[in-house]
C-alpha positions as CSV (number, residue, x, y, z in Angstrom):
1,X,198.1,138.6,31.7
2,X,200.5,135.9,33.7
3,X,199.1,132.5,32.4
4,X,199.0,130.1,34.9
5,X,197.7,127.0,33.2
6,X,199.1,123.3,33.8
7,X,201.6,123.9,30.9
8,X,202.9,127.4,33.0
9,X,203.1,125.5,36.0
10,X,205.2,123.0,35.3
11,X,207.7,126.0,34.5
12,X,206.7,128.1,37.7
13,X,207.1,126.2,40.6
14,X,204.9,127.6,42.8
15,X,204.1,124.6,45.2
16,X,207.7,124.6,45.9
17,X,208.2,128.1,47.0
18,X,205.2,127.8,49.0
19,X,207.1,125.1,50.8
20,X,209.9,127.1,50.5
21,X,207.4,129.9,52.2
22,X,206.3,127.8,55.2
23,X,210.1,126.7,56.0
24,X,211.0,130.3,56.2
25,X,207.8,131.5,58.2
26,X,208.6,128.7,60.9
27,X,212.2,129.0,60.7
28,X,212.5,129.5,64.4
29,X,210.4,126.5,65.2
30,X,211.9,124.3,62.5
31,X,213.5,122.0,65.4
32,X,210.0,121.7,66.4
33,X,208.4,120.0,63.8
34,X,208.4,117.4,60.7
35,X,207.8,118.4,56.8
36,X,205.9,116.0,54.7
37,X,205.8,117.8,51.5
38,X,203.9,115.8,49.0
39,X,203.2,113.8,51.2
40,X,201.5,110.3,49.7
41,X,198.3,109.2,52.1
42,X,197.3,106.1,49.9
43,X,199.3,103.2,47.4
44,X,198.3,105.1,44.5
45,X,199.3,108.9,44.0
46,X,197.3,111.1,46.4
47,X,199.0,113.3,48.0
48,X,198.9,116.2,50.5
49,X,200.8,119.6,48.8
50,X,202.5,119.7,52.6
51,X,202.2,117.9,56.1
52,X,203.1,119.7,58.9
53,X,203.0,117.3,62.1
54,X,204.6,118.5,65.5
55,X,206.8,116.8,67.5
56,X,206.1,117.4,70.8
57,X,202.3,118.8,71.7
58,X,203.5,120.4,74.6
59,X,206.7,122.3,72.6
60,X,206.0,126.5,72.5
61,X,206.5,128.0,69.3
62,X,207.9,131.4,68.5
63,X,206.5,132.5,64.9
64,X,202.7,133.3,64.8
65,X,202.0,130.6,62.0
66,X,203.4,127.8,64.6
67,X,200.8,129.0,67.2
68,X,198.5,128.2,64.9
69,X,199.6,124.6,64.4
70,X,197.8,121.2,65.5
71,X,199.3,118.4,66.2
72,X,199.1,117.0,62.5
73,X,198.1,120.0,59.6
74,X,197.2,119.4,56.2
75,X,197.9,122.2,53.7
76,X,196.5,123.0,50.2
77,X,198.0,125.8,48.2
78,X,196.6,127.1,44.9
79,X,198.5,129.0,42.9
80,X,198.0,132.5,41.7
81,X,194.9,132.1,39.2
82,X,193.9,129.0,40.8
83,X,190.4,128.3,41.8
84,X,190.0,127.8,45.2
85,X,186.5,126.5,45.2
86,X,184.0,123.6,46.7
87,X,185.3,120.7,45.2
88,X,189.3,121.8,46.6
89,X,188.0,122.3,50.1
90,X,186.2,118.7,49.7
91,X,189.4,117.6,48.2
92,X,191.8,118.7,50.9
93,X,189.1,117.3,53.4
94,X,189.3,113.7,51.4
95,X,192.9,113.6,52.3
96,X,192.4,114.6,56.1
97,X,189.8,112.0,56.1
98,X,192.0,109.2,54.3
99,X,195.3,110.8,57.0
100,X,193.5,110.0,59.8
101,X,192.3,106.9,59.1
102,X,195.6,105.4,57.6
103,X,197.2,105.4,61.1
104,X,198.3,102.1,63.0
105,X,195.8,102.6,65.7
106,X,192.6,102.6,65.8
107,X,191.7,106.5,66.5
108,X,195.1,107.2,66.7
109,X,194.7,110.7,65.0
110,X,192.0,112.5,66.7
111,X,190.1,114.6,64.4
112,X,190.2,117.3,67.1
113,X,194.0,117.3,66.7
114,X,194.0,117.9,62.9
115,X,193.8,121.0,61.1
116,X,193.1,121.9,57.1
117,X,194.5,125.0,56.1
118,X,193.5,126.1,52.4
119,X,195.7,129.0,51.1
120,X,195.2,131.0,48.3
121,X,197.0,134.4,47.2
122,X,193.1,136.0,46.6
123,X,190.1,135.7,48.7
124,X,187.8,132.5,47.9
125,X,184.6,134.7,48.0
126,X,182.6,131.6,46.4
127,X,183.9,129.3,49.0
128,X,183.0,131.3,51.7
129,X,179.6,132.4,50.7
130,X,179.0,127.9,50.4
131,X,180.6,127.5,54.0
132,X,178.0,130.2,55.2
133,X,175.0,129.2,53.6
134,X,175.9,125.5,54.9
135,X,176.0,127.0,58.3
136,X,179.3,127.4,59.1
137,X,180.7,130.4,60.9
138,X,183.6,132.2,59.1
139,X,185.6,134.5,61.2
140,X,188.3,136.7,60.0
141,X,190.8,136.5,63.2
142,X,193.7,139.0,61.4
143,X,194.2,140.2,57.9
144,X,193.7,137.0,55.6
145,X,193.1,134.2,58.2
146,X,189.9,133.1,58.2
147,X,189.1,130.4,60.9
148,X,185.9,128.2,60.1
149,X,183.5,126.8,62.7
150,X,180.6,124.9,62.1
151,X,180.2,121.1,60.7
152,X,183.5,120.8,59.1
153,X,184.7,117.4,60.8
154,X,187.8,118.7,60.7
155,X,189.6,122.2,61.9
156,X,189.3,124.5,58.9
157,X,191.5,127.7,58.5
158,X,191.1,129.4,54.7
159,X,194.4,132.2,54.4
160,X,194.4,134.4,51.7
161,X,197.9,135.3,51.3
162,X,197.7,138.3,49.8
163,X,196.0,140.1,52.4
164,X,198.3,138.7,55.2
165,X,200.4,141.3,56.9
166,X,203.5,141.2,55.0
167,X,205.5,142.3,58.2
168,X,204.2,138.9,60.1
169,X,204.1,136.4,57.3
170,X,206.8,138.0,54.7
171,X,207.1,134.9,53.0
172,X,203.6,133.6,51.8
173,X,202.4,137.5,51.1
174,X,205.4,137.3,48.7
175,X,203.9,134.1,46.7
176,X,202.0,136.6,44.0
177,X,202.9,137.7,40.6
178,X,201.9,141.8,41.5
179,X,204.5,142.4,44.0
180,X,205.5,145.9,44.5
181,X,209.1,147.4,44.5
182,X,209.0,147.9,48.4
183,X,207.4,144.1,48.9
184,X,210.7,143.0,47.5
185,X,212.4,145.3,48.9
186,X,211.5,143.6,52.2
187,X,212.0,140.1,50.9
188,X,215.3,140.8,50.1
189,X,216.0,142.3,53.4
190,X,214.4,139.4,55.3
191,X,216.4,136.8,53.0
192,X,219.9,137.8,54.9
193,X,218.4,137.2,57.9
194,X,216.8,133.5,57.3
195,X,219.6,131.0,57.9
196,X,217.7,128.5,55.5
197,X,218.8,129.5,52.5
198,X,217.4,126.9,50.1
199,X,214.5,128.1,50.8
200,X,214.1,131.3,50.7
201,X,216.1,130.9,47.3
202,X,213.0,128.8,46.4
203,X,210.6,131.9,47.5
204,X,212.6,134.4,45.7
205,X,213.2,132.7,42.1
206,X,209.9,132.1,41.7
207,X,209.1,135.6,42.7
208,X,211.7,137.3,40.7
209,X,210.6,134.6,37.4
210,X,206.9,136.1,37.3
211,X,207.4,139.6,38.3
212,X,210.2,140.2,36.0
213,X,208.0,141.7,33.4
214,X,207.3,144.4,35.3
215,X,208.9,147.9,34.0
216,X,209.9,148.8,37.3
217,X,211.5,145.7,38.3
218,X,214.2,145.7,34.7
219,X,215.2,148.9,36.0
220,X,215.9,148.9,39.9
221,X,215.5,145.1,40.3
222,X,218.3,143.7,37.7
223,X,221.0,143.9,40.6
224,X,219.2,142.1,43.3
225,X,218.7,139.2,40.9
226,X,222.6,139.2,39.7
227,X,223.2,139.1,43.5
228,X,221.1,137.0,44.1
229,X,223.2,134.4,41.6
230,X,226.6,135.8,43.1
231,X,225.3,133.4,46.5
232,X,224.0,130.8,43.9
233,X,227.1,130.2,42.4
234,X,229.4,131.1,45.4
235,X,227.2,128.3,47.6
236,X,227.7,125.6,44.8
237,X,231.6,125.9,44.2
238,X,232.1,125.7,48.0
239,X,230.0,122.7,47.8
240,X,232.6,121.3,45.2
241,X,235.4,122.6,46.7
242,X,234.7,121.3,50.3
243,X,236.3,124.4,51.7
244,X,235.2,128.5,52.1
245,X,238.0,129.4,50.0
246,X,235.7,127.7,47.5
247,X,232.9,129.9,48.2
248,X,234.8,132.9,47.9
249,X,236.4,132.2,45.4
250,X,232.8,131.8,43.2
251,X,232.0,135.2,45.1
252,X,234.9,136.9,43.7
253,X,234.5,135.8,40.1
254,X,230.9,137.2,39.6
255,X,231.4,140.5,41.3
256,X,234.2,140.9,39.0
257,X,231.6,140.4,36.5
258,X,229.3,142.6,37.8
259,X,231.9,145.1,37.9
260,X,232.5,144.3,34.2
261,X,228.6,145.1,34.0
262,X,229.3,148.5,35.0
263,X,228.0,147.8,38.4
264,X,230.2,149.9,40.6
265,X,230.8,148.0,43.5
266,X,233.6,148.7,46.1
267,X,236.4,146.1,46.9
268,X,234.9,145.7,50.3
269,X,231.7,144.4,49.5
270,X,230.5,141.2,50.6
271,X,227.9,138.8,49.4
272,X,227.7,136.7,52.6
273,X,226.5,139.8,54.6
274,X,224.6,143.2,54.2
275,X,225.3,144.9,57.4
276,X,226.0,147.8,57.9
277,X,229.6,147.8,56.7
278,X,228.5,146.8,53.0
279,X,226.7,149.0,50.9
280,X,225.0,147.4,47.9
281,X,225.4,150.3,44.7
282,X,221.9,150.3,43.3
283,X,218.5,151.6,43.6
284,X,217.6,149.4,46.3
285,X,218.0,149.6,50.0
286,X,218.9,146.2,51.6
């Protein structure tokens, strides 16, 4: 069993490929908006996991997530094996509280125009049983987004991650340590078409680090990790360089030793792209 206590966490960093997550699920609306991640609401250390304030009130957003956005939203993740529970929802509505009041202005940030979202890869049954016996109203409005009305002072939405559809939110439906060989399949396939690469490489490492265990993932998932460090390293020597002949040349030097590997790859093949002009020799289908 995956242990997940304070000692594990400091070596899976799962906060930052949840930040990582939210990037690349508002991708198209990045331009749109401002990320706070931990973001510090008082002198002393207490801070939100990520901030999320738009721009613009009037901007339209493309992704479903942005739709969803207030003017200023305050996120709480919880890693897999994490309690989502009473005292985290009163937590993450401490640091609403102490957000709104810490503006310049006196009402400044209307409570009307901030949202808490709480998200957790499994459903907080506990926490939603309290909200209901308190009176609130939970309503499931799509697969794992759960919007809460009732006495909450603040807008409340709970997402359970791991029932989100992985087709509309790819990224946080990814942020579990059971994900199966078609899941990452589609990760992989969505990472060559998100332009912001640092993170999604944030999203995938994390991923690939506690799935890796898995049987299935030594034998048909090996190459997509040593392709995944063919970008790595090709990304960083171009930094170095200043040039793309830079990049390539990092490219070059790993798929010559994957080819070492036994990895039969043709001369053709390109690590910046997998269109339809590059085939990828191994059990899966990018």
């Amino acid at each position: 069993m995956l242990d997940t206590g304070k000692d594990n966490e400091q070596k899976i960093q799962w906060h930052q490929a949840f930040v990582g997550a939210m990037h690349c699920e508002l991708g198209e609306d990045r331009d749109k908006l401002i990320f706070e991640q931990e973001y510090s609401i008082t002198k002393k250390p207490l801070q939100i996991d990520l901030l999320i304030i738009k721009k613009r009130a009037e901007d339209e957003f493309k992704s479903k997530l942005g739709r969803m956005l207030s003017s200023y939203n305050i996120l709480e993740y919880k890693s897999p094996g994490d309690s989502l529970g009473i005292d985290a929802l009163f937590q993450a509505l401490t640091y609403a509280c102490y957000y709104k009041s810490s503006a310049e202005h006196e009402n400044e940030r209307k409570d009307s125009d901030i949202t808490v979202m709480l998200i957790r890869n499994e459903y907080p049954a506990m926490l939603v049983r309290y909200l209901e016996d308190k009176g609130c109203i939970v309503t499931e409005q799509e697969p794992g987004i759960c919007r809460v009305s009732g006495n909450t002072f603040f807008n409340l939405v709970i997402f359970t991650s791991g029932r989100m559809n992985p087709e509309d939110y790819t990224w946080l439906n990814a942020l579990r340590d059971n994900l199966g060989p078609e899941e990452y399949e589609r990760l992989i396939r969505k990472s060559n078409k998100t332009e912001d690469e640092e993170s999604w490489e944030a999203v995938l490492s994390v991923v690939d680090k506690v799935n890796h265990d898995s049987a299935i993932w030594r034998e048909e998932y090996n190459m997509a990790s040593y392709l995944m460090e063919v970008k790595q390293k090709g990304r960083q020597e171009g930094r170095q360089e200043g040039r793309q002949e830079g990049r390539q040349e990092g490219r070059q030097e790993l798929l010559r030793e994957l080819r070492e590997a036994g990895y039969n790859i043709p001369d053709s093949f390109n690590t910046c792209s997998t269109g339809a002009g590059n085939h990828i020799p191994s059990k899966i289908n990018l």
